[in-house]
C-alpha positions in Angstrom: -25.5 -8.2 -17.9 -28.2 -5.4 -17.8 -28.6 -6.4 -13.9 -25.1 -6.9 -13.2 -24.5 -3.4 -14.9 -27.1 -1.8 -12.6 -25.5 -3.1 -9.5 -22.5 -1.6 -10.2 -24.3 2.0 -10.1 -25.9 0.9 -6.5 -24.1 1.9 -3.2 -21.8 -0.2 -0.5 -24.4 -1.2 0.8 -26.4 -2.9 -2.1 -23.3 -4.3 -2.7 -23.3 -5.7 0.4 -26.8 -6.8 0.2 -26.6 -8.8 -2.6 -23.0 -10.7 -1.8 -24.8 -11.9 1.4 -28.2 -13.2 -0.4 -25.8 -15.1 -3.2 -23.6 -16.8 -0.8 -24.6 -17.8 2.9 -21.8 -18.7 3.8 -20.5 -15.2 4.4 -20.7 -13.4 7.6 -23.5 -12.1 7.0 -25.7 -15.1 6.8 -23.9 -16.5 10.0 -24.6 -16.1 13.6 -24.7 -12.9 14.9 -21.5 -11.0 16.1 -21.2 -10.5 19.6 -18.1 -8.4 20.3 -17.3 -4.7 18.2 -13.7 -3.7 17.9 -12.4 -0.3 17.0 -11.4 0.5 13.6 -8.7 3.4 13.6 -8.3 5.4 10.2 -4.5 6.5 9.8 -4.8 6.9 6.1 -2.9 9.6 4.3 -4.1 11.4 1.0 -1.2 10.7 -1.8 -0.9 10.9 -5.4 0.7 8.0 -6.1 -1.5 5.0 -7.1 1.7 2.4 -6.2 1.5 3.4 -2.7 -0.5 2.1 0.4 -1.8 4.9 2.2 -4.7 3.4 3.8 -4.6 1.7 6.4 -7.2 0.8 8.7 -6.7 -0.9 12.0 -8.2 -2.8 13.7 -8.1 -3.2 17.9 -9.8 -4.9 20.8 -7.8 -6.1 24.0 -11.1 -9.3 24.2 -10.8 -10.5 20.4 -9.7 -14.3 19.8 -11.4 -14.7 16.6 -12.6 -13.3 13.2 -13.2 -13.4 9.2 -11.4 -11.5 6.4 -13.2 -12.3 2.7 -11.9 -10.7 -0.5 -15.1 -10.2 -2.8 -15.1 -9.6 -6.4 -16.2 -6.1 -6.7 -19.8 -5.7 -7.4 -19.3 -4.8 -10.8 -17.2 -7.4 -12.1 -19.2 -8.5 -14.6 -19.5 -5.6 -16.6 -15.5 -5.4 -17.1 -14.7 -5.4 -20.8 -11.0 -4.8 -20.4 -8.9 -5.3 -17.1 -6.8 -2.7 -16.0 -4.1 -4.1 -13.7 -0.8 -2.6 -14.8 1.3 -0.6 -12.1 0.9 3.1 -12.5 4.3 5.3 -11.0 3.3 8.1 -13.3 3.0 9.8 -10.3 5.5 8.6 -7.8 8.8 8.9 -6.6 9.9 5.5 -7.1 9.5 2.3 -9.8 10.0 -0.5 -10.9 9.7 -2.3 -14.3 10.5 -5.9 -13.0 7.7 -8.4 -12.7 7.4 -10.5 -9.4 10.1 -12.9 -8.8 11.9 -12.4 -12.0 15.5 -11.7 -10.7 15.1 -14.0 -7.6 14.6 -17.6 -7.2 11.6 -20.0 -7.2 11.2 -23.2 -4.9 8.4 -25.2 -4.3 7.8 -26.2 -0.6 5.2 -28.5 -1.6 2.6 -30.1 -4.5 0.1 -31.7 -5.3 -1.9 -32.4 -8.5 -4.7 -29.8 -6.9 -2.3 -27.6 -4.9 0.9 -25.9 -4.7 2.8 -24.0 -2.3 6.0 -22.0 -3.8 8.1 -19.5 -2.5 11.0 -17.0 -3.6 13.8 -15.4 -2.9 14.1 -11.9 -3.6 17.8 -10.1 -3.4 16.2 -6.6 -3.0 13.3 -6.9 -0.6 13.3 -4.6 2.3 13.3 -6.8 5.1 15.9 -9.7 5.8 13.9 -13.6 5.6 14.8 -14.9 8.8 11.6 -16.7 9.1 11.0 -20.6 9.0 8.4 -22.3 6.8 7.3 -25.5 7.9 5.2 -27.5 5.9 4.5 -31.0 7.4 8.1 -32.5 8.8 10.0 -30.0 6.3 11.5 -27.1 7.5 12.7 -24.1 4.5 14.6 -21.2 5.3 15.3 -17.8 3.6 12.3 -17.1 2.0 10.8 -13.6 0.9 7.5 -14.2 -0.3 5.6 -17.5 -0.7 2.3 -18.3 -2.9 -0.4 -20.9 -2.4 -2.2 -22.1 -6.0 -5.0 -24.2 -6.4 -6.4 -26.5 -9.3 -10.0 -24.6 -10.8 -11.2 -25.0 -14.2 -7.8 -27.9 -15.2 -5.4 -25.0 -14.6 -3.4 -23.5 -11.6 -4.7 -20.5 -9.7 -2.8 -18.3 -7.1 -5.3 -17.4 -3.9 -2.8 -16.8 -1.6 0.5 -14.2 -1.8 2.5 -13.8 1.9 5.4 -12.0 2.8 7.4 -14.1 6.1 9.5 -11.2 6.4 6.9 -8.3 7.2 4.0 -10.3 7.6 2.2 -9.1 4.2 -1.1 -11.1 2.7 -2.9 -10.6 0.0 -5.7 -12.8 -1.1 -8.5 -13.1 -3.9 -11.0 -15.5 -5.5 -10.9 -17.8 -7.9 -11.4 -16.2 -11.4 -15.3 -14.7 -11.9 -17.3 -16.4 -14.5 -15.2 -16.9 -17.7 -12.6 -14.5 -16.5 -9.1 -15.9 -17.2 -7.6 -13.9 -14.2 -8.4 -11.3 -11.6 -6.0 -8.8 -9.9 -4.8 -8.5 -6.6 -5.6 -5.6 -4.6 -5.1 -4.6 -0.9 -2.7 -6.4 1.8 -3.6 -7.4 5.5 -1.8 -8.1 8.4 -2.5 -10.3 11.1 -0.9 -10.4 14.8 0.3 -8.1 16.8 1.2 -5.1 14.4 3.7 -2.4 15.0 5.5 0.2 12.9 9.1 -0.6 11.7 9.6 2.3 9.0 6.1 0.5 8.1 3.5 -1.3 9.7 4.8 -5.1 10.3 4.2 -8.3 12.1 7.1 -9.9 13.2 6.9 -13.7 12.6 9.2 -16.0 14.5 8.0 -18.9 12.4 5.1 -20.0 9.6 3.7 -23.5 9.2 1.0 -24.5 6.7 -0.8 -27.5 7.0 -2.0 -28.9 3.4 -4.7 -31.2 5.0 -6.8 -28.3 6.9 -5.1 -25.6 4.4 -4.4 -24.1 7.4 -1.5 -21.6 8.1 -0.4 -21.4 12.1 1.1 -18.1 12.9 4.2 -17.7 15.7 4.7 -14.3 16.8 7.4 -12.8 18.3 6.3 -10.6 20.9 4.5 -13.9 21.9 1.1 -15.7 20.6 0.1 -17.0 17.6 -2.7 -17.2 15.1 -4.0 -20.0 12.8 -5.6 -18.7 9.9 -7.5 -21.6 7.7 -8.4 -20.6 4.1 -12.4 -21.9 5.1 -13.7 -21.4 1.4 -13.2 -20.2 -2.2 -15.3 -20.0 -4.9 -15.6 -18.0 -8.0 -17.3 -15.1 -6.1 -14.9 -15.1 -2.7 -12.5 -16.2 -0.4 -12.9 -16.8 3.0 -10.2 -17.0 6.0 -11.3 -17.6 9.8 -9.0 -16.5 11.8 -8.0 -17.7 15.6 -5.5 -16.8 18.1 -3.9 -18.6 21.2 -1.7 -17.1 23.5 -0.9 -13.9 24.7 -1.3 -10.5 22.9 -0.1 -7.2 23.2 -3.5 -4.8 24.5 -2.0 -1.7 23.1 -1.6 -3.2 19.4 -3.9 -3.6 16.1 -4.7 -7.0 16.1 -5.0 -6.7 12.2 -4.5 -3.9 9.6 -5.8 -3.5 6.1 -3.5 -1.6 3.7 -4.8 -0.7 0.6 -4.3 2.8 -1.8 -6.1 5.5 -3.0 -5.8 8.1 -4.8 -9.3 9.3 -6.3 -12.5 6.8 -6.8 -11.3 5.8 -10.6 -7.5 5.2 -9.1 -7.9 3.4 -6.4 -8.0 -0.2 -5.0 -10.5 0.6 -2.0 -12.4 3.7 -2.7 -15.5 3.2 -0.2 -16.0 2.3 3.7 -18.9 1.1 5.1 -19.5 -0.7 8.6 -21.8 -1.5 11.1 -21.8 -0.1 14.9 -22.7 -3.0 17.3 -26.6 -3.4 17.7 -27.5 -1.1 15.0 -30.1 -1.5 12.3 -28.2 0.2 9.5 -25.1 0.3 8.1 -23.1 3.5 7.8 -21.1 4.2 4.9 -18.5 6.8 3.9 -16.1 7.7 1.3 -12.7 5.4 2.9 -10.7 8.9 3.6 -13.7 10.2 5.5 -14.2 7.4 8.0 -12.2 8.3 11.5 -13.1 5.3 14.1 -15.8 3.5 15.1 -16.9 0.5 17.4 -17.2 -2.2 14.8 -18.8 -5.5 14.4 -18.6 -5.8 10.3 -16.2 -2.9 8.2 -16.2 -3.2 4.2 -13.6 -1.2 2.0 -14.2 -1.5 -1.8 -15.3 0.2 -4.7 -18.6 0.7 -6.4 -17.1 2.1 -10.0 -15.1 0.8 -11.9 -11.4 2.0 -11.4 -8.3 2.4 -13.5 -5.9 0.8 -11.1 -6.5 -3.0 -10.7 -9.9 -3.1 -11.9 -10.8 -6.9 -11.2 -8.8 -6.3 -7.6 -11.6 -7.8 -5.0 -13.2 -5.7 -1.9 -12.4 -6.4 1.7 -14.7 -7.7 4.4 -13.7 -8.3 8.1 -16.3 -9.8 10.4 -17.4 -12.4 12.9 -15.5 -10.6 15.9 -15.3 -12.8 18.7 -14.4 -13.1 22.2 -13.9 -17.3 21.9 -11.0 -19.0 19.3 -12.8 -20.5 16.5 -13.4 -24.2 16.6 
């Protein structure tokens, strides 16, 4: 605990020192990156801790392939009581209904270790007028979907998407004897542009149980697959890989997260590394501008007040060749 406890007083950079030694199969422990993309910074300062106003994007007219990981943050072990509650004590807008509570619930498909459910949700923003297959079944008019898995004899969501807008959100399994961890920031993947918000415009999803692979359709043209390539009770792991054509002038991906100071925040910290260098460089998150990436990290390295558990972001592996 005394260790753990240390950790969590140690930089981004310890933090990501010490993820990469306890599981090689990270990014860090795998071959080494040979393309760097710019990551943009359009992130506004706000006050409300219910709002994304990050948002980091990502571009490169040559990438075909990369990893996004959700980490538990490096001082999840020392949380004695989770914080995970939304806070609109300083917003313009709230809610007090949970997820899914005034909508309805489907399952798309299950299995005694895996589940795939959606909803529908009669006040989300965006109309569901995309398709999700899931082997010869096709399910319309669907505003959010969730992927569970069996750990420990009990059910745990990894996996929260949005058809409509092209939202994700994932985490890992439950650290230690944790009964649950939060959520914390969203991605996008595909061609993103702004429609009153940053979106992706899926024609069509289809998930493929055997692979637990999802397979993208985009409407401007392209598609991604994205296959959930591991989970444990320290991350989560996605490899991403896209075919077809994509627009040059468009984030290929966009982390969107909130902050509003280090102890309210869901990513607090940036730290990346510049192709060919020896070091990384780190940076409060509102203080980064841009950068030639071939590794960027957004987390926290105290404890916060707004979705403590919620994990840290790592997107990595950068490449000019579609995953195998």
């Amino acid at each position: 605990m005394m260790k753990r406890f240390a950790l969590a007083l140690a930089g981004p950079l310890a933090c990501l020192l010490a993820l990469a030694a306890a599981a090689p199969a990270r990014a860090q422990a795998q071959e080494k990156p040979d393309l760097a993309v710019e990551a943009r910074n359009l992130s506004t300062p706000d006050i409300c801790a219910e709002k994304d106003n990050v948002q980091i994007d990502f571009v490169s007219p040559s990438v075909r392939s990369f990893r996004v990981q959700a980490i538990h943050p490096v001082y999840i072990g020392s949380i004695g009581v989770d914080r995970y509650a939304p806070d609109f004590s300083s917003c313009s807008f709230a809610t007090h209904k949970y997820f899914g509570e005034d909508g309805e619930r489907v399952t798309l498909y299950e299995t005694p270790s895996m589940q795939l459910v959606a909803y529908r949700l009669p006040k989300f923003w965006r109309k569901a007028d995309t398709p999700i297959r899931v082997g010869g079944k096709t399910f319309e008019g669907f505003h959010a979907a969730q992927l569970w898995l069996r750990h420990r004899e009990r059910a745990e969501e990894v996996i929260v998407f949005y058809p409509p807008d092209g939202y994700w959100r994932i985490r890992p399994l439950p650290f230690a004897d944790m009964r649950w961890t939060a959520y914390g920031s969203s991605f996008l993947i595909g061609p993103v542009e702004i429609k009153e918000r940053p979106i992706v415009d899926l024609k069509a999803i289809a998930f493929d149980p055997a692979t637990k692979t999802f397979t993208l359709d985009f409407r401007r043209g392209g598609s991604a697959r994205m296959k959930l390539e591991a989970i444990d009770q320290d991350h989560i792991s996605l490899d991403v890989s896209f075919d077809g054509p994509m627009p040059d002038n468009l984030p290929f991906a966009t982390l969107r997260s909130m902050f509003a100071t280090e102890t309210n925040s869901d990513v607090a910290r940036a730290a990346w590394l510049p192709k060919g260098a020896e070091a990384w460089s780190e940076s409060p998150i509102m203080d980064f501008r841009k950068g030639e990436v071939t590794e960027f990290w957004a987390g926290r390295r105290l404890p916060s007040r707004h979705n403590t558990s919620a994990p840290d972001m790592n997107f990595s592996l950068f490449s000019p060749k579609a995953a195998r």
